[in-house]
N, CA, C and O atoms as a GROMACS GRO file, in nm:
protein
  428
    1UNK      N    1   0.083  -0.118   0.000
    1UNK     CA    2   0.000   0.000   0.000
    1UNK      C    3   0.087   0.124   0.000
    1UNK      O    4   0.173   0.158   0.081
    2UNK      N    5   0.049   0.178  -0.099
    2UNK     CA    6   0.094   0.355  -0.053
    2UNK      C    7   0.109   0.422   0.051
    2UNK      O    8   0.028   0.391   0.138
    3UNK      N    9   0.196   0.522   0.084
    3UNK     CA   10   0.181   0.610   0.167
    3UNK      C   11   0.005   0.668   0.222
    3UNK      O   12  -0.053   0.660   0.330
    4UNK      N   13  -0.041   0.732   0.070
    4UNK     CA   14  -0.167   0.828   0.062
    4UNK      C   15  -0.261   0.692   0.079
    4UNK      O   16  -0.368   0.748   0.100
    5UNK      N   17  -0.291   0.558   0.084
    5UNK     CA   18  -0.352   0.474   0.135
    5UNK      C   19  -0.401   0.468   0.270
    5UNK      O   20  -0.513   0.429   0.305
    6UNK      N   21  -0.287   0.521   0.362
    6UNK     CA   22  -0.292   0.462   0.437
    6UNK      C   23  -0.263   0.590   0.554
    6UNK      O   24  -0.246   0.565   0.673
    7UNK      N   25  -0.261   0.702   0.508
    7UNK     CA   26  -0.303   0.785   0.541
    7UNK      C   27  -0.465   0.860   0.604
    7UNK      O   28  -0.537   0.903   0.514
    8UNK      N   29  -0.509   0.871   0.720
    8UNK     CA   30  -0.696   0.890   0.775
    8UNK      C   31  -0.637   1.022   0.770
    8UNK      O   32  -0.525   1.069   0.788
    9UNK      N   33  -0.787   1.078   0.731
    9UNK     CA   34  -0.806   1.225   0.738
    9UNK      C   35  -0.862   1.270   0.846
    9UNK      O   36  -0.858   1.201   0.948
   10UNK      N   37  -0.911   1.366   0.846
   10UNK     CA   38  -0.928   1.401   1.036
   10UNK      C   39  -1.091   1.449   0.976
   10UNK      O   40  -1.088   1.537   0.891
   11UNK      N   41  -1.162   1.421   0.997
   11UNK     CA   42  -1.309   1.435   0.984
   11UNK      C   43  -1.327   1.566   0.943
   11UNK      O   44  -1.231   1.634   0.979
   12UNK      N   45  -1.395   1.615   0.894
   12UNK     CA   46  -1.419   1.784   0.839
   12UNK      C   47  -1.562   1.834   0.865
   12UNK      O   48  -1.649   1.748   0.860
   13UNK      N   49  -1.599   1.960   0.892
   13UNK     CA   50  -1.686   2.001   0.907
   13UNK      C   51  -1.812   2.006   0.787
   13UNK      O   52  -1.818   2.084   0.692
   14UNK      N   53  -1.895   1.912   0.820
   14UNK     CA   54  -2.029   1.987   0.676
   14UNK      C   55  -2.120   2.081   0.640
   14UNK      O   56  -2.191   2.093   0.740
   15UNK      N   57  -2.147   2.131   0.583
   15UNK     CA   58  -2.262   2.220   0.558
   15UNK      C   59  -2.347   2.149   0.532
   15UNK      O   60  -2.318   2.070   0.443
   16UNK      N   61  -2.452   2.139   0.573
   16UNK     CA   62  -2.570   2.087   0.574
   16UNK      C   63  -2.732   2.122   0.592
   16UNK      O   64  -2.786   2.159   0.696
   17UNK      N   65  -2.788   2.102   0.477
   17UNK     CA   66  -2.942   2.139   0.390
   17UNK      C   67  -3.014   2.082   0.491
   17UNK      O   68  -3.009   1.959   0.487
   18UNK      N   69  -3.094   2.138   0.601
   18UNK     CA   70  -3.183   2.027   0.608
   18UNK      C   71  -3.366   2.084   0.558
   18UNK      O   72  -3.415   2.196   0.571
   19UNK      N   73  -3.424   1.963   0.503
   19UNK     CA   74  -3.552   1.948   0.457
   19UNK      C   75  -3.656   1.889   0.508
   19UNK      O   76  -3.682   1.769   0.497
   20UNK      N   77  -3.708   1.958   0.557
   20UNK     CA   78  -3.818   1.899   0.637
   20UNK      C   79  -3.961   1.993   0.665
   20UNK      O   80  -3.986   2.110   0.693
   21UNK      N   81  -4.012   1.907   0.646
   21UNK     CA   82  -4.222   1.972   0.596
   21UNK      C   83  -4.252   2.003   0.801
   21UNK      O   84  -4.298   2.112   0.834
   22UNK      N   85  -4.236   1.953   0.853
   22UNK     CA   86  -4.287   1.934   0.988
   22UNK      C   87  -4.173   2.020   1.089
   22UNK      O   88  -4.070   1.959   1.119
   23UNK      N   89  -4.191   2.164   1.143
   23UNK     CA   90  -4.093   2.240   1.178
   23UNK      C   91  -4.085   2.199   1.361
   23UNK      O   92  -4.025   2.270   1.442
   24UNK      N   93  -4.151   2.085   1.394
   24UNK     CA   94  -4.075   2.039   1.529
   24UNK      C   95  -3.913   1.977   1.489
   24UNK      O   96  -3.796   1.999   1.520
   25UNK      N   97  -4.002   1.877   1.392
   25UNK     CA   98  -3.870   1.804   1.319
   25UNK      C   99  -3.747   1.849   1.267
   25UNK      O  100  -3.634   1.803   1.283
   26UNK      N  101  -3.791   1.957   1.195
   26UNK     CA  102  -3.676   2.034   1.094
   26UNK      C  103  -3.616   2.094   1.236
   26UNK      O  104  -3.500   2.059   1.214
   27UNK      N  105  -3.612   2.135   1.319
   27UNK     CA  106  -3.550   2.188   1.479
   27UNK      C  107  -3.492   2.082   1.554
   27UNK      O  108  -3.390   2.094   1.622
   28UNK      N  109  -3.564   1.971   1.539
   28UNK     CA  110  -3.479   1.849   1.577
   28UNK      C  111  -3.319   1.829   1.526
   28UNK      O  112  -3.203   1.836   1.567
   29UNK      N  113  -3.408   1.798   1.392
   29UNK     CA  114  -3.264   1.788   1.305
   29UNK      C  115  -3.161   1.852   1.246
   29UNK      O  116  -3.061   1.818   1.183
   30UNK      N  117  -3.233   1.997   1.297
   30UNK     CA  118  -3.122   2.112   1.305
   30UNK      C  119  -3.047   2.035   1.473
   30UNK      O  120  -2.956   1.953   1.476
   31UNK      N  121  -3.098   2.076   1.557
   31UNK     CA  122  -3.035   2.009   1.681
   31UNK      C  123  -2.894   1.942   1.657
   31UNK      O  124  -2.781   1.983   1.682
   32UNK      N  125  -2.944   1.811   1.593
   32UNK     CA  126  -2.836   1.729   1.549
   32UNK      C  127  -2.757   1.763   1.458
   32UNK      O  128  -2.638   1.733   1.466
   33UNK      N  129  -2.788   1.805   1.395
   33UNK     CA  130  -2.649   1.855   1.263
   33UNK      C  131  -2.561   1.973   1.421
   33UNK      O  132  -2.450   1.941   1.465
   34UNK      N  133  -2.601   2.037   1.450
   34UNK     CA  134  -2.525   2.113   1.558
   34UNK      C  135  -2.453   2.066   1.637
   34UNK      O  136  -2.341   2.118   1.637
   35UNK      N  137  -2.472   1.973   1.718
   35UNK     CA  138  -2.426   1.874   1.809
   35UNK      C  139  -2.372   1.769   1.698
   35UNK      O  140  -2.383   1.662   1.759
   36UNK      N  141  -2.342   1.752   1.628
   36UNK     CA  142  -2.271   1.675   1.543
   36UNK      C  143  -2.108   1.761   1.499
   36UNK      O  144  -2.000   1.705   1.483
   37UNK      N  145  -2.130   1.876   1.489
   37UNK     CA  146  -2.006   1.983   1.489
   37UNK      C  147  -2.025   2.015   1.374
   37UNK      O  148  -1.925   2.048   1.310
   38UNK      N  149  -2.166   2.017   1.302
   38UNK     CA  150  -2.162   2.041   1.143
   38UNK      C  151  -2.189   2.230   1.162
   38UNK      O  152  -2.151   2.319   1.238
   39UNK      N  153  -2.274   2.216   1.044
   39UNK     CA  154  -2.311   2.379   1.036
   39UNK      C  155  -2.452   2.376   0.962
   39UNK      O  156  -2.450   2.266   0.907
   40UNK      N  157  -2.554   2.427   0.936
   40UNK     CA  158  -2.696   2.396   0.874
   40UNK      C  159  -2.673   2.513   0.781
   40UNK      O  160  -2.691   2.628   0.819
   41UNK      N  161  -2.627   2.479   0.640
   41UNK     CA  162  -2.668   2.573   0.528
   41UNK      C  163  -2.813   2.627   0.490
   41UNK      O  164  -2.917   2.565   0.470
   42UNK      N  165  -2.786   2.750   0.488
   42UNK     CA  166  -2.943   2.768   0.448
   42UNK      C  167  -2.980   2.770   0.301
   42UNK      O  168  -3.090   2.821   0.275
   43UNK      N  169  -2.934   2.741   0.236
   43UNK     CA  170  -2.973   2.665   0.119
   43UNK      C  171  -2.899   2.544   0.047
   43UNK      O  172  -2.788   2.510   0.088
   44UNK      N  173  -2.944   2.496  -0.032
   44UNK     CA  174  -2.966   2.360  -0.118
   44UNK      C  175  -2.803   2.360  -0.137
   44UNK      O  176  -2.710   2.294  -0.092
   45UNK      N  177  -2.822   2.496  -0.251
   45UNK     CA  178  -2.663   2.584  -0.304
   45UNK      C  179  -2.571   2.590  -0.185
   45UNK      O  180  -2.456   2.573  -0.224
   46UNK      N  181  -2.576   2.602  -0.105
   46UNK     CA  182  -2.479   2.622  -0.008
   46UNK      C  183  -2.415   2.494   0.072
   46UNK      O  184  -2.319   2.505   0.147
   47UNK      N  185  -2.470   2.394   0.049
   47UNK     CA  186  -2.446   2.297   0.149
   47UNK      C  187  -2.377   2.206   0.048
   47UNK      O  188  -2.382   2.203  -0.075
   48UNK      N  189  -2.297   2.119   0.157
   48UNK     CA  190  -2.201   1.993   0.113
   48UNK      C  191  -2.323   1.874   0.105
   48UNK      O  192  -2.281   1.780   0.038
   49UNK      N  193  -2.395   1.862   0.130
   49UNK     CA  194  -2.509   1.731   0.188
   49UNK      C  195  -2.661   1.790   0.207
   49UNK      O  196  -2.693   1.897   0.260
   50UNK      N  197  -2.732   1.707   0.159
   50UNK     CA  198  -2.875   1.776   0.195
   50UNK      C  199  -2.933   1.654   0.301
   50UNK      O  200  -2.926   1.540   0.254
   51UNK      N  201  -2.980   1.663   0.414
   51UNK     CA  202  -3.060   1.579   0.494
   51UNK      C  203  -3.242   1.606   0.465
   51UNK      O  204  -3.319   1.701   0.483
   52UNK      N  205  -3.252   1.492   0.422
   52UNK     CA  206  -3.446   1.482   0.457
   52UNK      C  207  -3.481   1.428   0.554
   52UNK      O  208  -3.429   1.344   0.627
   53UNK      N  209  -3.617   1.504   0.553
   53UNK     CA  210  -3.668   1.412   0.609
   53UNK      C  211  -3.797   1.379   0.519
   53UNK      O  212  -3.869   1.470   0.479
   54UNK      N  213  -3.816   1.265   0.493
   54UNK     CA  214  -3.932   1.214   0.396
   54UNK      C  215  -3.873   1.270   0.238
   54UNK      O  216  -3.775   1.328   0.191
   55UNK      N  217  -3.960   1.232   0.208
   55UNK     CA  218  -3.905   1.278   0.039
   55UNK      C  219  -3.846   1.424   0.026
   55UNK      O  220  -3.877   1.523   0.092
   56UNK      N  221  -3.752   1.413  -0.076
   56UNK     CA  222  -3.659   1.546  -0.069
   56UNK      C  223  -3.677   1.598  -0.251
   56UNK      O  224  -3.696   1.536  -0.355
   57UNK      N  225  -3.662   1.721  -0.220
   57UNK     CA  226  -3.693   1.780  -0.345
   57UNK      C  227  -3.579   1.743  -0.446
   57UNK      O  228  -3.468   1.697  -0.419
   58UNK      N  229  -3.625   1.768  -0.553
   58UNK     CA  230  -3.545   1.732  -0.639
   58UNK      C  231  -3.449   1.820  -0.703
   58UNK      O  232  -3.487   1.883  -0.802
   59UNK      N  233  -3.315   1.835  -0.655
   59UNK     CA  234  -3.204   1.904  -0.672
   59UNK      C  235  -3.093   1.813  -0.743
   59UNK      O  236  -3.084   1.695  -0.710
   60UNK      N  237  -3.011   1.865  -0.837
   60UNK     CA  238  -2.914   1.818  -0.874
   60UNK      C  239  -2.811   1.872  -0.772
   60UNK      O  240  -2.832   1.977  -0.711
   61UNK      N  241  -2.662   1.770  -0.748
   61UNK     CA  242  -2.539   1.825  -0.755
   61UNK      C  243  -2.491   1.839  -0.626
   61UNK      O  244  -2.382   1.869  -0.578
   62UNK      N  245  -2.625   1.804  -0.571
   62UNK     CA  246  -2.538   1.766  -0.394
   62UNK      C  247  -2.575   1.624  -0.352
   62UNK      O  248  -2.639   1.554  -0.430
   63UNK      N  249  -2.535   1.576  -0.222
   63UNK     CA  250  -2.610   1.442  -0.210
   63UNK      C  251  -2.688   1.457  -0.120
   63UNK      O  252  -2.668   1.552  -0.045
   64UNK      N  253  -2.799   1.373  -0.097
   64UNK     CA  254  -2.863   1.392  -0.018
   64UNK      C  255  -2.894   1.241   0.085
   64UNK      O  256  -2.902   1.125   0.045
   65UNK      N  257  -2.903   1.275   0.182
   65UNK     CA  258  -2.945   1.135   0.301
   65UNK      C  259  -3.108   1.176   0.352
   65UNK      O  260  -3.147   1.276   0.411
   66UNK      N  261  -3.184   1.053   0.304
   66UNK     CA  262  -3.296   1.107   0.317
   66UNK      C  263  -3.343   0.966   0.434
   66UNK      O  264  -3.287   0.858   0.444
   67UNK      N  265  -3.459   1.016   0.507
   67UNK     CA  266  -3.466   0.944   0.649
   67UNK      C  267  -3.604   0.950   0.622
   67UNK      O  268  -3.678   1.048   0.624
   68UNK      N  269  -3.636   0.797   0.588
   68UNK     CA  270  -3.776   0.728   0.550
   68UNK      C  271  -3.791   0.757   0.375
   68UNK      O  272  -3.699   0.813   0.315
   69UNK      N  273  -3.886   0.724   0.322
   69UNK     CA  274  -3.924   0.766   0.173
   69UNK      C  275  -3.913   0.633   0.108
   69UNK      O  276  -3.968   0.527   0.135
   70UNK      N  277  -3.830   0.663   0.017
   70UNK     CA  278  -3.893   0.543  -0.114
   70UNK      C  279  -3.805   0.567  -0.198
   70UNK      O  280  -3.791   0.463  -0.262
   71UNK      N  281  -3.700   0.684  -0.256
   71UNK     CA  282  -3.608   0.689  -0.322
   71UNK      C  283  -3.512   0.653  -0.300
   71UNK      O  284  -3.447   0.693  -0.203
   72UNK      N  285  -3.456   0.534  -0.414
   72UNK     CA  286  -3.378   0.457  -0.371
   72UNK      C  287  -3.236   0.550  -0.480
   72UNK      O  288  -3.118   0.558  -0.448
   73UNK      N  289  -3.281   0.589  -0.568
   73UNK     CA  290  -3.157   0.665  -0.607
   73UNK      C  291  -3.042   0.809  -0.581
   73UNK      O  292  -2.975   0.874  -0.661
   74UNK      N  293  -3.062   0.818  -0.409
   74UNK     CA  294  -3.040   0.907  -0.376
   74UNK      C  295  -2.895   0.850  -0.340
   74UNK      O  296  -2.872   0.734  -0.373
   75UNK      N  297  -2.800   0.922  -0.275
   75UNK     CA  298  -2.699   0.827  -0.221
   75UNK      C  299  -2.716   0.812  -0.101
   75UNK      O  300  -2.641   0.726  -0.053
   76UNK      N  301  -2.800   0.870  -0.015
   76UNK     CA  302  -2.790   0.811   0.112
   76UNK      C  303  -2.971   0.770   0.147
   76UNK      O  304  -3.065   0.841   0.110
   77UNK      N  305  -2.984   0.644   0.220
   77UNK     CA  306  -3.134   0.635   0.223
   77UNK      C  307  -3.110   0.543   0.404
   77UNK      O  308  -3.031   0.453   0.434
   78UNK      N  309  -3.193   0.602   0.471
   78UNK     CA  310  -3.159   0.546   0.640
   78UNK      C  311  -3.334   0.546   0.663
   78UNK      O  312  -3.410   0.615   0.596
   79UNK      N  313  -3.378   0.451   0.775
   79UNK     CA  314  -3.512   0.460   0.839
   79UNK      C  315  -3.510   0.574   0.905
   79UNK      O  316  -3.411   0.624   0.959
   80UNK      N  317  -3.660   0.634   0.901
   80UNK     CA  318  -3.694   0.716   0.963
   80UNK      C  319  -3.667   0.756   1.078
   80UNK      O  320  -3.678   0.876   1.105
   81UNK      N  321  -3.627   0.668   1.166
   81UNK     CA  322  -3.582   0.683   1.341
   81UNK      C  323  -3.455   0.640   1.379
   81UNK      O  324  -3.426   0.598   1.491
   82UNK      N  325  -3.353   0.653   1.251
   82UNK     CA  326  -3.223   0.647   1.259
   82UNK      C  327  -3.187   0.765   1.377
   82UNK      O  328  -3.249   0.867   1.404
   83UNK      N  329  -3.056   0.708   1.439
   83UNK     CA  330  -3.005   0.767   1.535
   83UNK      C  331  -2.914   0.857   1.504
   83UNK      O  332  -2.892   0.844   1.383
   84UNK      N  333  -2.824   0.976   1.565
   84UNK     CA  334  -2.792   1.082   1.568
   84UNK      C  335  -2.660   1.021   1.517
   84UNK      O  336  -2.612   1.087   1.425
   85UNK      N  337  -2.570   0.882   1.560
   85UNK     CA  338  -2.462   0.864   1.515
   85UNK      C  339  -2.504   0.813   1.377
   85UNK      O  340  -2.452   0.867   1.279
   86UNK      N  341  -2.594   0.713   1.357
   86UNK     CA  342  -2.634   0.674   1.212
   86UNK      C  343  -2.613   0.803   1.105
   86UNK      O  344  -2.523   0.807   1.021
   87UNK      N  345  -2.701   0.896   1.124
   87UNK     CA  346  -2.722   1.016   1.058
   87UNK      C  347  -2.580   1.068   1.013
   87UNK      O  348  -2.534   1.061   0.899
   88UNK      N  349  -2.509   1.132   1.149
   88UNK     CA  350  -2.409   1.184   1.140
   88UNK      C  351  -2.280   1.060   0.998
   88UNK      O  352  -2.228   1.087   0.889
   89UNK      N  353  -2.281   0.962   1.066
   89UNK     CA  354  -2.193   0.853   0.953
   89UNK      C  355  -2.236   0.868   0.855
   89UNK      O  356  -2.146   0.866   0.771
   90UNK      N  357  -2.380   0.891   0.791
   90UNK     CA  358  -2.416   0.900   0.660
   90UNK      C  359  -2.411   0.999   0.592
   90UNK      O  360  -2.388   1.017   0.472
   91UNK      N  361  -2.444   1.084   0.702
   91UNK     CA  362  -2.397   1.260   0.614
   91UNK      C  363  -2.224   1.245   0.586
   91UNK      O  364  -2.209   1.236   0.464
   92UNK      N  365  -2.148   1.242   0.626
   92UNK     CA  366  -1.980   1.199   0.651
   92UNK      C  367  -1.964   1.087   0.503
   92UNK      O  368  -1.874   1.101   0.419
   93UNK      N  369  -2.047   1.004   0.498
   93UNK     CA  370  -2.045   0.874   0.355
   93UNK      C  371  -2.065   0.926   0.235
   93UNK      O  372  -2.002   0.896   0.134
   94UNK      N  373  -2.201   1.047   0.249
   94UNK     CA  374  -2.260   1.080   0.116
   94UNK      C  375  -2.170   1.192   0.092
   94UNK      O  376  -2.133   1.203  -0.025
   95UNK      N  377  -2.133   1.265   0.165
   95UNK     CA  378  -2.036   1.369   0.104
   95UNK      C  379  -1.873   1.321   0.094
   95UNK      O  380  -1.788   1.396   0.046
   96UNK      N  381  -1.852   1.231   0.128
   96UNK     CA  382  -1.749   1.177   0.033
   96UNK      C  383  -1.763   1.054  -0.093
   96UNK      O  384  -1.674   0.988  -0.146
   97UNK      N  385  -1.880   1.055  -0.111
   97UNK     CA  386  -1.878   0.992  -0.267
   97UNK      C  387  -1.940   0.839  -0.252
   97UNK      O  388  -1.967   0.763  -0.345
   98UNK      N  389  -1.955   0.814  -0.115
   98UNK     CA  390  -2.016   0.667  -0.078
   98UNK      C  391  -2.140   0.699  -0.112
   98UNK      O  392  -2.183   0.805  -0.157
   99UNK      N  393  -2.220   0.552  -0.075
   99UNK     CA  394  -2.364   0.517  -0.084
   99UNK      C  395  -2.400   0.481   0.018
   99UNK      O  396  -2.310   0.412   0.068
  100UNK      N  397  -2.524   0.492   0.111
  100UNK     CA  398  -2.524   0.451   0.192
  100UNK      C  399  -2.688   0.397   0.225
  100UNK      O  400  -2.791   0.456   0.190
  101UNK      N  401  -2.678   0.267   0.303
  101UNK     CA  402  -2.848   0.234   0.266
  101UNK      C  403  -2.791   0.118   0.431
  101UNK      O  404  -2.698   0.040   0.450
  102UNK      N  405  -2.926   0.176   0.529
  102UNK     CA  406  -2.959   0.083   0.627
  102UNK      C  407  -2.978   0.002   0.617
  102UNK      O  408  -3.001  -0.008   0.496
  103UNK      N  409  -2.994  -0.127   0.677
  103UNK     CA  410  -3.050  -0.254   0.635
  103UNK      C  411  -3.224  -0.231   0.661
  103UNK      O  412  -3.309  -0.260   0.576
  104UNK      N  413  -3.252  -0.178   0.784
  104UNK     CA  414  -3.416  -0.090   0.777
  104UNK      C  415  -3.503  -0.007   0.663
  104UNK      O  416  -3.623   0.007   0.640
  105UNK      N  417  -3.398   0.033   0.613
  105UNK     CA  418  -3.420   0.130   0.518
  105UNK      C  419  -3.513   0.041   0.426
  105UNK      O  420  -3.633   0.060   0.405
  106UNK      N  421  -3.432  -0.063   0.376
  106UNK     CA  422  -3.474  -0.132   0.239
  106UNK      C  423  -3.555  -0.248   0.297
  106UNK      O  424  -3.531  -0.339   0.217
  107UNK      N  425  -3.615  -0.285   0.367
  107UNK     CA  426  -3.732  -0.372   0.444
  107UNK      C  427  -3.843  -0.335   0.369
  107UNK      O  428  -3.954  -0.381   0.396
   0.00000   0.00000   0.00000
């Protein structure tokens, strides 16, 4: 293995979209992106990652982790009552180029 193999990066801060119809929720999950050490972009354009909740609008050019729904071509897809570390790992997956799918998710 290479040097640059085998080299870990030190985790980085995200900007992060969140989408959500239900504004207890969307405050929730602002919550967590905060306590995660991220930052909550206030728009689509601005963010590294978009988080849903339930179906997410349809934007090109960022990724999005969406929590419950039905779109399976997003790159990130987690159950609805995924946990704060779940979340956080998937926002961290989809903005570096992974895919990421719960085993709940796809039930």
């Amino acid at each position: 293995m290479s040097d640059a193999t085998t080299q870990l990066v030190a985790p980085r801060r995200l900007r992060v979209a969140i989408h959500a119809a239900d504004p207890l929720r969307r405050a929730a999950l602002r919550s967590l992106i905060v306590n995660a050490d991220h930052d909550v972009a206030d728009s689509t354009e601005a963010a590294d990652v978009v988080l849903c909740d339930g179906d997410c609008p349809s934007t090109e050019g960022r990724p999005f982790v969406m929590l419950g729904g039905a779109d399976t071509d997003l790159a990130g897809l987690l159950a609805s009552d995924a946990d704060a570390n779940q979340i956080d790992a998937a926002l961290r997956a989809v903005a570096a180029g992974l895919i990421v799918r719960s085993s709940r998710s796809i039930l």
